[in-house]
mmCIF file of the N, C-alpha and C atoms, coordinates in Angstrom:
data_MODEL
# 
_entry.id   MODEL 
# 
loop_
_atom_site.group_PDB 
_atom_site.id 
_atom_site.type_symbol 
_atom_site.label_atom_id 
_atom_site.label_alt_id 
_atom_site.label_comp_id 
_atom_site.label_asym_id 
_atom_site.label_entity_id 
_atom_site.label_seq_id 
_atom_site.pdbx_PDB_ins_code 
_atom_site.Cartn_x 
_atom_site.Cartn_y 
_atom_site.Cartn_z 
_atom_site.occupancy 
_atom_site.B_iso_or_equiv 
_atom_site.pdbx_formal_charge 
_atom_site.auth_seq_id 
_atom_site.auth_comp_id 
_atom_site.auth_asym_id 
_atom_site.auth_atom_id 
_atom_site.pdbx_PDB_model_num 
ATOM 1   N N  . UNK A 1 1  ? -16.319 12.945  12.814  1.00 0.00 ? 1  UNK A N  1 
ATOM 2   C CA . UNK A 1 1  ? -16.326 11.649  13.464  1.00 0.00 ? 1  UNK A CA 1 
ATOM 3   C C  . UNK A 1 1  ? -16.945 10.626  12.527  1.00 0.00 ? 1  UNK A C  1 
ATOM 4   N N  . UNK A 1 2  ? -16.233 9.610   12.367  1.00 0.00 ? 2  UNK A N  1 
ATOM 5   C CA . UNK A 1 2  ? -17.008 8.512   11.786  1.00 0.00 ? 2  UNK A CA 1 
ATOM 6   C C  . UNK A 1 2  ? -17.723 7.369   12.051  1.00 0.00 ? 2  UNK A C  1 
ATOM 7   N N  . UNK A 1 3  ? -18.662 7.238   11.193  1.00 0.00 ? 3  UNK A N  1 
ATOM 8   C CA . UNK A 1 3  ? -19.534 6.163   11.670  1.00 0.00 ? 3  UNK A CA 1 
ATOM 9   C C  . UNK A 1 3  ? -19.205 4.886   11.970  1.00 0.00 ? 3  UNK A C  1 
ATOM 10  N N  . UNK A 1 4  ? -19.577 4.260   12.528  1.00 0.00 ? 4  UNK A N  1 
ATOM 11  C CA . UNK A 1 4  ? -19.566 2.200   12.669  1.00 0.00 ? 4  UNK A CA 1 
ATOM 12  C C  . UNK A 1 4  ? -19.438 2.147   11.130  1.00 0.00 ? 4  UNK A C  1 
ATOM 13  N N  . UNK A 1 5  ? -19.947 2.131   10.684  1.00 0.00 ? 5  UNK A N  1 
ATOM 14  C CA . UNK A 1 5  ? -20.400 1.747   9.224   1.00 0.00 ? 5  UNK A CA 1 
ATOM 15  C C  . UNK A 1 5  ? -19.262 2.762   8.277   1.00 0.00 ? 5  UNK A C  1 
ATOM 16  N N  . UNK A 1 6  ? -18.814 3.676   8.576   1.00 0.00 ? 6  UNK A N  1 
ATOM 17  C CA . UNK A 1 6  ? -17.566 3.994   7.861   1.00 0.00 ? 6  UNK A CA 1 
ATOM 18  C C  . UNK A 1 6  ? -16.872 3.543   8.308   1.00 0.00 ? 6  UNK A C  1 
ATOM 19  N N  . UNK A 1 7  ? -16.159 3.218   9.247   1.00 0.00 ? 7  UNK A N  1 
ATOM 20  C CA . UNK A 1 7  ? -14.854 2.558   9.431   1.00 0.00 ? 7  UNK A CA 1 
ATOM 21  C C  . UNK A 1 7  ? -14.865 0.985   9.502   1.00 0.00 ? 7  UNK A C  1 
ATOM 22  N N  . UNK A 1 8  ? -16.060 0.366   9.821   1.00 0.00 ? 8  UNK A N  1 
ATOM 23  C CA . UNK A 1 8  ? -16.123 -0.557  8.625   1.00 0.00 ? 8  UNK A CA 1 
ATOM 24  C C  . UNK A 1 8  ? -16.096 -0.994  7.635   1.00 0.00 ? 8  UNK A C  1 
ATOM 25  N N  . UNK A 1 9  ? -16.560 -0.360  6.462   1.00 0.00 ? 9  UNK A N  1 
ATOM 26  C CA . UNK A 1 9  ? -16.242 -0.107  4.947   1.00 0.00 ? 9  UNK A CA 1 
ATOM 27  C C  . UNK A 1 9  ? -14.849 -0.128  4.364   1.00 0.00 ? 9  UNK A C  1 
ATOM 28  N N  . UNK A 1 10 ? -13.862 1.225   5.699   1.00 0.00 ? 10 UNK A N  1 
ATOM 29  C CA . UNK A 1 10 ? -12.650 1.602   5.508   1.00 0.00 ? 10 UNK A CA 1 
ATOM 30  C C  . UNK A 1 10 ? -12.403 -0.229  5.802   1.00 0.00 ? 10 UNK A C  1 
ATOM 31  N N  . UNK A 1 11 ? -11.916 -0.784  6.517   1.00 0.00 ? 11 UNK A N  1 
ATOM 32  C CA . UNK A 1 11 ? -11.245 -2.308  7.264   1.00 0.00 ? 11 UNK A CA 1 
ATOM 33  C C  . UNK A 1 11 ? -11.870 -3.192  5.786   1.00 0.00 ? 11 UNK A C  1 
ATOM 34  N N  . UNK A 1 12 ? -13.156 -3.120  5.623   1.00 0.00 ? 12 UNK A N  1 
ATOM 35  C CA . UNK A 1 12 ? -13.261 -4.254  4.871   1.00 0.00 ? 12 UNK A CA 1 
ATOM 36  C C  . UNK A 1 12 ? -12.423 -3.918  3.484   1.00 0.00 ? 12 UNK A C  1 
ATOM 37  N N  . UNK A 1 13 ? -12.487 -2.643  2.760   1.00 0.00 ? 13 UNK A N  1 
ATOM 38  C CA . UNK A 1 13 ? -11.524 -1.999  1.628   1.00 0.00 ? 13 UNK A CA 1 
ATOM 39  C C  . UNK A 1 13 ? -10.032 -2.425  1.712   1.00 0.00 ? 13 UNK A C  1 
ATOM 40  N N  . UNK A 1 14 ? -9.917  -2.254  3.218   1.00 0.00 ? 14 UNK A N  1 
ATOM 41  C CA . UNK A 1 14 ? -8.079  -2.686  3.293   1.00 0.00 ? 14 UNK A CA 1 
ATOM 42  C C  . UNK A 1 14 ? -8.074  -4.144  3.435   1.00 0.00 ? 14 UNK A C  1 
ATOM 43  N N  . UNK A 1 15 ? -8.735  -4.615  4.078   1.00 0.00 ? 15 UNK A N  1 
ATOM 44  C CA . UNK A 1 15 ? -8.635  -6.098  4.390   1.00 0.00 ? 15 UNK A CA 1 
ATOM 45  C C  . UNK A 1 15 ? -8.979  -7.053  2.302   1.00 0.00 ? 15 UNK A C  1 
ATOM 46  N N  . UNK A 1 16 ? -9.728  -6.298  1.747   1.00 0.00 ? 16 UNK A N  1 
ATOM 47  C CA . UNK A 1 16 ? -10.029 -6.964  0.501   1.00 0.00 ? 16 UNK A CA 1 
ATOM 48  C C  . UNK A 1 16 ? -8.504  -6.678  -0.471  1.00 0.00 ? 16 UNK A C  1 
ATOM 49  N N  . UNK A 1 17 ? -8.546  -5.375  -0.554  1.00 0.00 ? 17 UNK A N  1 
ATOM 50  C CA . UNK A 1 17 ? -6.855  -5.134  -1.153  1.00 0.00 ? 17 UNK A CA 1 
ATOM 51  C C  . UNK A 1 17 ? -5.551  -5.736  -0.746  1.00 0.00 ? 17 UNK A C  1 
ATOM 52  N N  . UNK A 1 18 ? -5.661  -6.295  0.673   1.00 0.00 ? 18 UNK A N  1 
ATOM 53  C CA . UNK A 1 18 ? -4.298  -6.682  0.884   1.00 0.00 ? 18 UNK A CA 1 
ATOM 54  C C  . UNK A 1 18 ? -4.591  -8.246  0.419   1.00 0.00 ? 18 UNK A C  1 
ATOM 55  N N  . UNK A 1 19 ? -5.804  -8.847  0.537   1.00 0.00 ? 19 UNK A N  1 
ATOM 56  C CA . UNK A 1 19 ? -6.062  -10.433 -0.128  1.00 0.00 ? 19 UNK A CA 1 
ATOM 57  C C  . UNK A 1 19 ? -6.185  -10.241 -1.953  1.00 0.00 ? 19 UNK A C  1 
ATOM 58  N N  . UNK A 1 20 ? -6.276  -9.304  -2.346  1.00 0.00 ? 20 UNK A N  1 
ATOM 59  C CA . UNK A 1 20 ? -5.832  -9.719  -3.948  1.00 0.00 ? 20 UNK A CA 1 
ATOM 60  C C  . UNK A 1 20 ? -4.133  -8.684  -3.525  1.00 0.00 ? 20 UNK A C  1 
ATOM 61  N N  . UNK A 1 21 ? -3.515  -8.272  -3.070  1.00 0.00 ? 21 UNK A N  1 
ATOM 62  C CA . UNK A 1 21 ? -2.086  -8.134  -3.148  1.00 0.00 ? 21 UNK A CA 1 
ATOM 63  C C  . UNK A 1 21 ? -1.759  -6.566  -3.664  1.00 0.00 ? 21 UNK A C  1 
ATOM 64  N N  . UNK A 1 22 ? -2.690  -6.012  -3.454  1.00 0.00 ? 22 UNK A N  1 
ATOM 65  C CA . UNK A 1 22 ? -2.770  -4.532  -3.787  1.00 0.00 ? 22 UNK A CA 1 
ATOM 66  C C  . UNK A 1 22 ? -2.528  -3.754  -2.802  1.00 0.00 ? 22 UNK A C  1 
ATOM 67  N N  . UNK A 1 23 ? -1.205  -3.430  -2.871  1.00 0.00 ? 23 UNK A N  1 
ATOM 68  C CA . UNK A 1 23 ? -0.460  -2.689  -0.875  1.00 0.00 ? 23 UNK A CA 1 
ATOM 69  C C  . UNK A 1 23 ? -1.685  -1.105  -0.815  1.00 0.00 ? 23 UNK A C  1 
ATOM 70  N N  . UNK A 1 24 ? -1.344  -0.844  0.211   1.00 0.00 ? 24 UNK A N  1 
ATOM 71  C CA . UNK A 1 24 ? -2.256  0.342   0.893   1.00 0.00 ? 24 UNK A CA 1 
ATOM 72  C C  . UNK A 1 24 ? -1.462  1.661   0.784   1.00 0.00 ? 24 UNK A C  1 
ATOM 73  N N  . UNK A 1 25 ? -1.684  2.230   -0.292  1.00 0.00 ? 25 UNK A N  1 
ATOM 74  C CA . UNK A 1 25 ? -0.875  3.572   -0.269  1.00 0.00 ? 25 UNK A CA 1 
ATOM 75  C C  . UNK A 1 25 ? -1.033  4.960   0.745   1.00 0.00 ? 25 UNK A C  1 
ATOM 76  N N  . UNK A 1 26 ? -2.611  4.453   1.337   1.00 0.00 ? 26 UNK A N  1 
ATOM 77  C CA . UNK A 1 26 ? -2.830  5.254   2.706   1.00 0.00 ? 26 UNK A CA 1 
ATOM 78  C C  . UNK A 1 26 ? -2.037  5.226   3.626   1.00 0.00 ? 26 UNK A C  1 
ATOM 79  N N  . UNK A 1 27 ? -2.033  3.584   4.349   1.00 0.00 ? 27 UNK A N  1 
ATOM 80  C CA . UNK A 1 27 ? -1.263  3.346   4.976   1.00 0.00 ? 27 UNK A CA 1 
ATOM 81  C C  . UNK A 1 27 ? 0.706   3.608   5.021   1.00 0.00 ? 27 UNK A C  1 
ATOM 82  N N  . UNK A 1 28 ? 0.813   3.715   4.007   1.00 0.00 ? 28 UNK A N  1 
ATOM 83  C CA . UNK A 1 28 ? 2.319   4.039   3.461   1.00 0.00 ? 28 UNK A CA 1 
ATOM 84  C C  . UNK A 1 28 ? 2.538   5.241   3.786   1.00 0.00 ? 28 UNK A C  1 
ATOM 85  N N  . UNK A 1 29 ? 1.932   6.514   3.396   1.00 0.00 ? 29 UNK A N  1 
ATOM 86  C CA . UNK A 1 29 ? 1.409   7.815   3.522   1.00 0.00 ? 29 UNK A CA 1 
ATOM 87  C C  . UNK A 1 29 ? 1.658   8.137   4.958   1.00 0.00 ? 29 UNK A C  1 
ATOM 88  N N  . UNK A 1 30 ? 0.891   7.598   5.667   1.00 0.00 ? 30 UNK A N  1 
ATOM 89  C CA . UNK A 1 30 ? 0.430   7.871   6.981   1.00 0.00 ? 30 UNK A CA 1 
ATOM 90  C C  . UNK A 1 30 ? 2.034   7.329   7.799   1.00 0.00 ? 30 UNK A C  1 
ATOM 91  N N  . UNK A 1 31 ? 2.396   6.205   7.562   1.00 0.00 ? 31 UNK A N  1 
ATOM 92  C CA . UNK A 1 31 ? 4.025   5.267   7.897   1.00 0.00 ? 31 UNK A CA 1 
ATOM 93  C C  . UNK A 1 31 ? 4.933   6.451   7.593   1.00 0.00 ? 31 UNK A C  1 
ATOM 94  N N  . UNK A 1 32 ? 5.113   7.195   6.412   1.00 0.00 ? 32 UNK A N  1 
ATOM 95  C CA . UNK A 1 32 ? 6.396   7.684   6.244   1.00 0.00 ? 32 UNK A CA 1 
ATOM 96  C C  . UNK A 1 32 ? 5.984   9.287   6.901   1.00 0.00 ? 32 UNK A C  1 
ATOM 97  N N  . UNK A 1 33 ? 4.636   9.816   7.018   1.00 0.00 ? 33 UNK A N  1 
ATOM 98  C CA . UNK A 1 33 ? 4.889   11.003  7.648   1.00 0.00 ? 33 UNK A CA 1 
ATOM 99  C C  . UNK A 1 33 ? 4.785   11.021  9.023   1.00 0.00 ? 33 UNK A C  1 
ATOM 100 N N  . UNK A 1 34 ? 5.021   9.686   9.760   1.00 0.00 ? 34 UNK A N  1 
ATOM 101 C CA . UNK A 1 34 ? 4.699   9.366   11.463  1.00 0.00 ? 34 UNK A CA 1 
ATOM 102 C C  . UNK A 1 34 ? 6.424   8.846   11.562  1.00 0.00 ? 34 UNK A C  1 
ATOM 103 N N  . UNK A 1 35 ? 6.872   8.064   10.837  1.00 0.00 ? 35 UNK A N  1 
ATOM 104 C CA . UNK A 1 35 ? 8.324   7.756   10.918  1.00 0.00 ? 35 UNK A CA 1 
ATOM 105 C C  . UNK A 1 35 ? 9.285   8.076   10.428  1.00 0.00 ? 35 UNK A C  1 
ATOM 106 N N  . UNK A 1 36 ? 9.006   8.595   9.189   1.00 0.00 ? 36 UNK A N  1 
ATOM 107 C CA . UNK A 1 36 ? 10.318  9.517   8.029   1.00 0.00 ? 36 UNK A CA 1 
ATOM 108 C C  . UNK A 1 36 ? 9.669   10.869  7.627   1.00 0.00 ? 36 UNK A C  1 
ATOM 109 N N  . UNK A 1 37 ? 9.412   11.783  8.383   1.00 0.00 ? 37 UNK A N  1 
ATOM 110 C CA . UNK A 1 37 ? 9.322   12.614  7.868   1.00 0.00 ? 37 UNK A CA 1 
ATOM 111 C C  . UNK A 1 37 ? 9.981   13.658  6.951   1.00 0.00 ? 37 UNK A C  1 
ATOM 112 N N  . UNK A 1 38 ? 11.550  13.060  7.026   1.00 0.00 ? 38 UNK A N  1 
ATOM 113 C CA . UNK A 1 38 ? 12.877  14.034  6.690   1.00 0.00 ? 38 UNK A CA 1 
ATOM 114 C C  . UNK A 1 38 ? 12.485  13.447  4.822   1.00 0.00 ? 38 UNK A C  1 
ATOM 115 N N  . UNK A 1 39 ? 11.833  11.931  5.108   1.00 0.00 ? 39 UNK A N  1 
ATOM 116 C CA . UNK A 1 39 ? 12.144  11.640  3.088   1.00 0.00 ? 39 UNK A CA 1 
ATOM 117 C C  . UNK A 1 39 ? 10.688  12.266  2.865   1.00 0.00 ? 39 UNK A C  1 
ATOM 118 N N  . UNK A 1 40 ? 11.152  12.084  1.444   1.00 0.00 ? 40 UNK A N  1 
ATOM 119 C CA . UNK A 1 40 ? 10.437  12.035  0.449   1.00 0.00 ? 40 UNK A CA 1 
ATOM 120 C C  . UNK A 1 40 ? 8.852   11.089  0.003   1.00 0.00 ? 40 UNK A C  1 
ATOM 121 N N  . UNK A 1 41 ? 7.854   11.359  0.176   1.00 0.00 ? 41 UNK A N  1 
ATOM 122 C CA . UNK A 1 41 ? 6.835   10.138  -0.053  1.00 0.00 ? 41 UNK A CA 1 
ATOM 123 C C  . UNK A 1 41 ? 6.961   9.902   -1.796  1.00 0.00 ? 41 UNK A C  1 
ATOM 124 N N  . UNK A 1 42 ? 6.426   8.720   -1.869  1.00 0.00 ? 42 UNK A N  1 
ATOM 125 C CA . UNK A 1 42 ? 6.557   8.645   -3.488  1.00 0.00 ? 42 UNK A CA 1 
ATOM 126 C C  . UNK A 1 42 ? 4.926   8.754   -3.351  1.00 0.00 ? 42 UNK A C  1 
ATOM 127 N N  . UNK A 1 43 ? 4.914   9.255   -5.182  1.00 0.00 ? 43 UNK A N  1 
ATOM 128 C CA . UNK A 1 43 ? 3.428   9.584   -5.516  1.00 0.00 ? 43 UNK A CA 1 
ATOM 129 C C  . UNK A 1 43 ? 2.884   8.259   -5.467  1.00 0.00 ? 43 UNK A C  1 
ATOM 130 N N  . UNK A 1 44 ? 1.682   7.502   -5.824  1.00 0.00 ? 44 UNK A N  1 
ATOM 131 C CA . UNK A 1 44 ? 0.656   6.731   -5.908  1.00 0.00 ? 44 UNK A CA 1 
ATOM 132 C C  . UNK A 1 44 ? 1.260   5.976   -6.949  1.00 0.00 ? 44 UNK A C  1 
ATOM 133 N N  . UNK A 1 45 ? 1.673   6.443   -8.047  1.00 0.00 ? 45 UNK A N  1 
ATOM 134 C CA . UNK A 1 45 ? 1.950   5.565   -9.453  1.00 0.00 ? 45 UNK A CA 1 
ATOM 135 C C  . UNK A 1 45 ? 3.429   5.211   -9.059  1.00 0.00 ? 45 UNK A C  1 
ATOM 136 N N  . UNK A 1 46 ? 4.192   5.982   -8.404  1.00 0.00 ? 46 UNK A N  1 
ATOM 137 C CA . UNK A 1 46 ? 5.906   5.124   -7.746  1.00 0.00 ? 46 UNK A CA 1 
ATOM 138 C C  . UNK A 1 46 ? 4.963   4.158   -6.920  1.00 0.00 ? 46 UNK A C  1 
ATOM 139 N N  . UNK A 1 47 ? 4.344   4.402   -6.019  1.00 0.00 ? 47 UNK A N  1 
ATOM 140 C CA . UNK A 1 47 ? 4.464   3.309   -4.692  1.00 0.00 ? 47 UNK A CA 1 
ATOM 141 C C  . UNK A 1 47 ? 4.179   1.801   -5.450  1.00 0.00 ? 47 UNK A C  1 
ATOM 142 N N  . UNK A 1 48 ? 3.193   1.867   -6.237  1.00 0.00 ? 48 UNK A N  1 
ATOM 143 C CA . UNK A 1 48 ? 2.708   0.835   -6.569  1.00 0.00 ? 48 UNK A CA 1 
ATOM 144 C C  . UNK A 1 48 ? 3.700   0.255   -7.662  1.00 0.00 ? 48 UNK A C  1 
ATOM 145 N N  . UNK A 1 49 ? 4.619   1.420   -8.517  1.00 0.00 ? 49 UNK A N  1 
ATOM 146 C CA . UNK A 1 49 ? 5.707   0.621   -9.163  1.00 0.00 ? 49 UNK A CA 1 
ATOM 147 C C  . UNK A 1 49 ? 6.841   0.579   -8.508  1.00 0.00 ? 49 UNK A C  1 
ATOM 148 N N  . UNK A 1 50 ? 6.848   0.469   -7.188  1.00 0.00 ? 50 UNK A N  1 
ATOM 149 C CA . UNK A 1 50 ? 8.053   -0.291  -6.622  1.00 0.00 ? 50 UNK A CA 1 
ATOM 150 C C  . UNK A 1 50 ? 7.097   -1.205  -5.692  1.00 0.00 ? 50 UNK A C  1 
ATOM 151 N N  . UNK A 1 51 ? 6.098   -1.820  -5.790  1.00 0.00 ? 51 UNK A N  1 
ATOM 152 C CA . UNK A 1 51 ? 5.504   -2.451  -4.963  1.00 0.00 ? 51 UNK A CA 1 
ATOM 153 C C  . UNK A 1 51 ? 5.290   -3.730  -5.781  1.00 0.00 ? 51 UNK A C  1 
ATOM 154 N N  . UNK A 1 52 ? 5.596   -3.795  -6.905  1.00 0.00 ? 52 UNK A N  1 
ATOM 155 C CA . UNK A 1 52 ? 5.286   -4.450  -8.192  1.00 0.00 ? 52 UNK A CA 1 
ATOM 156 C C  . UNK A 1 52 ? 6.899   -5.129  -8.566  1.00 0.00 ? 52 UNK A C  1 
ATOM 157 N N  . UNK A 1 53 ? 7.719   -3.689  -8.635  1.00 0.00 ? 53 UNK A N  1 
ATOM 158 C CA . UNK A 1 53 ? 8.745   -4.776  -8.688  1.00 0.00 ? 53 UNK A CA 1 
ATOM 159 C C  . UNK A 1 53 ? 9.288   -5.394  -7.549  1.00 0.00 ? 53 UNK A C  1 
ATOM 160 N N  . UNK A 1 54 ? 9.080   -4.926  -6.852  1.00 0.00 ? 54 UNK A N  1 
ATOM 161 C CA . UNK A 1 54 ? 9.325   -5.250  -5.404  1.00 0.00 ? 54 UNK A CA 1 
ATOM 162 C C  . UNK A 1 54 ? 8.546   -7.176  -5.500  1.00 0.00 ? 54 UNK A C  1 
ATOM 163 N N  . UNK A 1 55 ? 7.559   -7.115  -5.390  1.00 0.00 ? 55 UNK A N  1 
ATOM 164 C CA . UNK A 1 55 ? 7.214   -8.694  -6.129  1.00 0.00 ? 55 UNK A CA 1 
ATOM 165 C C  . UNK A 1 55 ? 7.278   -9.449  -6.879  1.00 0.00 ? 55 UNK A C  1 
ATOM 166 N N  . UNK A 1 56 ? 7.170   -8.688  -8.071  1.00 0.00 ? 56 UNK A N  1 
ATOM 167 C CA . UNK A 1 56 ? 7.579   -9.324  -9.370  1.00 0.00 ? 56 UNK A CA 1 
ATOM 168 C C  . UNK A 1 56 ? 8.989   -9.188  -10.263 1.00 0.00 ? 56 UNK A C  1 
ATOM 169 N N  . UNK A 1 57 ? 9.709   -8.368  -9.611  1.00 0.00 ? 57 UNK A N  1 
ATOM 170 C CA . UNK A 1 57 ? 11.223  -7.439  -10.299 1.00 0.00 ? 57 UNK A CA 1 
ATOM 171 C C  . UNK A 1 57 ? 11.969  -8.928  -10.854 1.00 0.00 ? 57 UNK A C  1 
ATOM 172 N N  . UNK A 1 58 ? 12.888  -8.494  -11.555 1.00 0.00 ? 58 UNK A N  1 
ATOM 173 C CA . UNK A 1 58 ? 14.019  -9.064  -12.018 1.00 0.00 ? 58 UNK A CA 1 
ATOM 174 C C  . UNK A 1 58 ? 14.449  -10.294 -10.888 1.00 0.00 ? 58 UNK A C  1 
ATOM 175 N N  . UNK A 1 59 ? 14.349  -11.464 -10.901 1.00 0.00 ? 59 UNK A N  1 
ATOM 176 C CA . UNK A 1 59 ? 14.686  -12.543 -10.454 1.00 0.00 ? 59 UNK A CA 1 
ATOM 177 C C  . UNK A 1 59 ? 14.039  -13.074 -9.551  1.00 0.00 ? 59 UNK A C  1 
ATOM 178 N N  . UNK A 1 60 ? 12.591  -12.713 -9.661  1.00 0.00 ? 60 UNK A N  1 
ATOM 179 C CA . UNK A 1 60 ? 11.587  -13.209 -8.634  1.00 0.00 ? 60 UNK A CA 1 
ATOM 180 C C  . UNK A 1 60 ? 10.549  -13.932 -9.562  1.00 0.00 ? 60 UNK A C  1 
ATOM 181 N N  . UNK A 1 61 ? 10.399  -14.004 -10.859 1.00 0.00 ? 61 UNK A N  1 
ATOM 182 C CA . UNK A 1 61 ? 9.488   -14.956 -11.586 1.00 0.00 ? 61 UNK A CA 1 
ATOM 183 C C  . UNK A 1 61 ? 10.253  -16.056 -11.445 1.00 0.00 ? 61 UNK A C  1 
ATOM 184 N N  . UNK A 1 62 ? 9.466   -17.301 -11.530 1.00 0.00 ? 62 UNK A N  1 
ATOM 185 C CA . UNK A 1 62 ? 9.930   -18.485 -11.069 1.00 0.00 ? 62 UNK A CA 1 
ATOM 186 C C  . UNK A 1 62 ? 9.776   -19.548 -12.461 1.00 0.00 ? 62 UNK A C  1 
ATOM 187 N N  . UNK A 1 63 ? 9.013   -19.009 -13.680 1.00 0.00 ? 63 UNK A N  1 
ATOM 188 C CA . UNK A 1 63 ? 8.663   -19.487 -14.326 1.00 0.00 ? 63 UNK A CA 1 
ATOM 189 C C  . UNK A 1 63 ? 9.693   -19.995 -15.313 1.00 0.00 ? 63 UNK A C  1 
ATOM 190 N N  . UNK A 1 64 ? 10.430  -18.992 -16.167 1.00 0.00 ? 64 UNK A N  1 
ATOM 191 C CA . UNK A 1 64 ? 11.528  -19.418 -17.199 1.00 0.00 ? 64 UNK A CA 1 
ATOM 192 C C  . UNK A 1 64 ? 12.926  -18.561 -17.169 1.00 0.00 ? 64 UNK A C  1 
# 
């Protein structure tokens, strides 16, 4: 069982990562084995490189 103070820690960790733009690979984890269990999870280093291009990919810089 966890404490006030751990699952506080946990909220403030997710709440700080999703304000600099760093998705929750827990949460992803937890999403695909409650709703897709039939796929595949991607490891930690996929999620975050399709989470990346997924924001930044091929025709989403705005710059040049």
């Amino acid at each position: 069982m966890k404490s006030n103070l751990s699952r506080f820690r946990g909220y403030f960790e997710q709440t700080a990562k999703l304000m600099i733009g760093v998705p929750d690979y827990d949460r992803y984890v937890a999403h695909m084995g409650e709703r897709h269990p039939d796929k595949p999870v991607m490891t930690y280093q996929e999620f975050l490189d399709n989470r990346l291009e997924a924001r930044y990919g091929a025709g989403k810089a705005g710059c040049c």
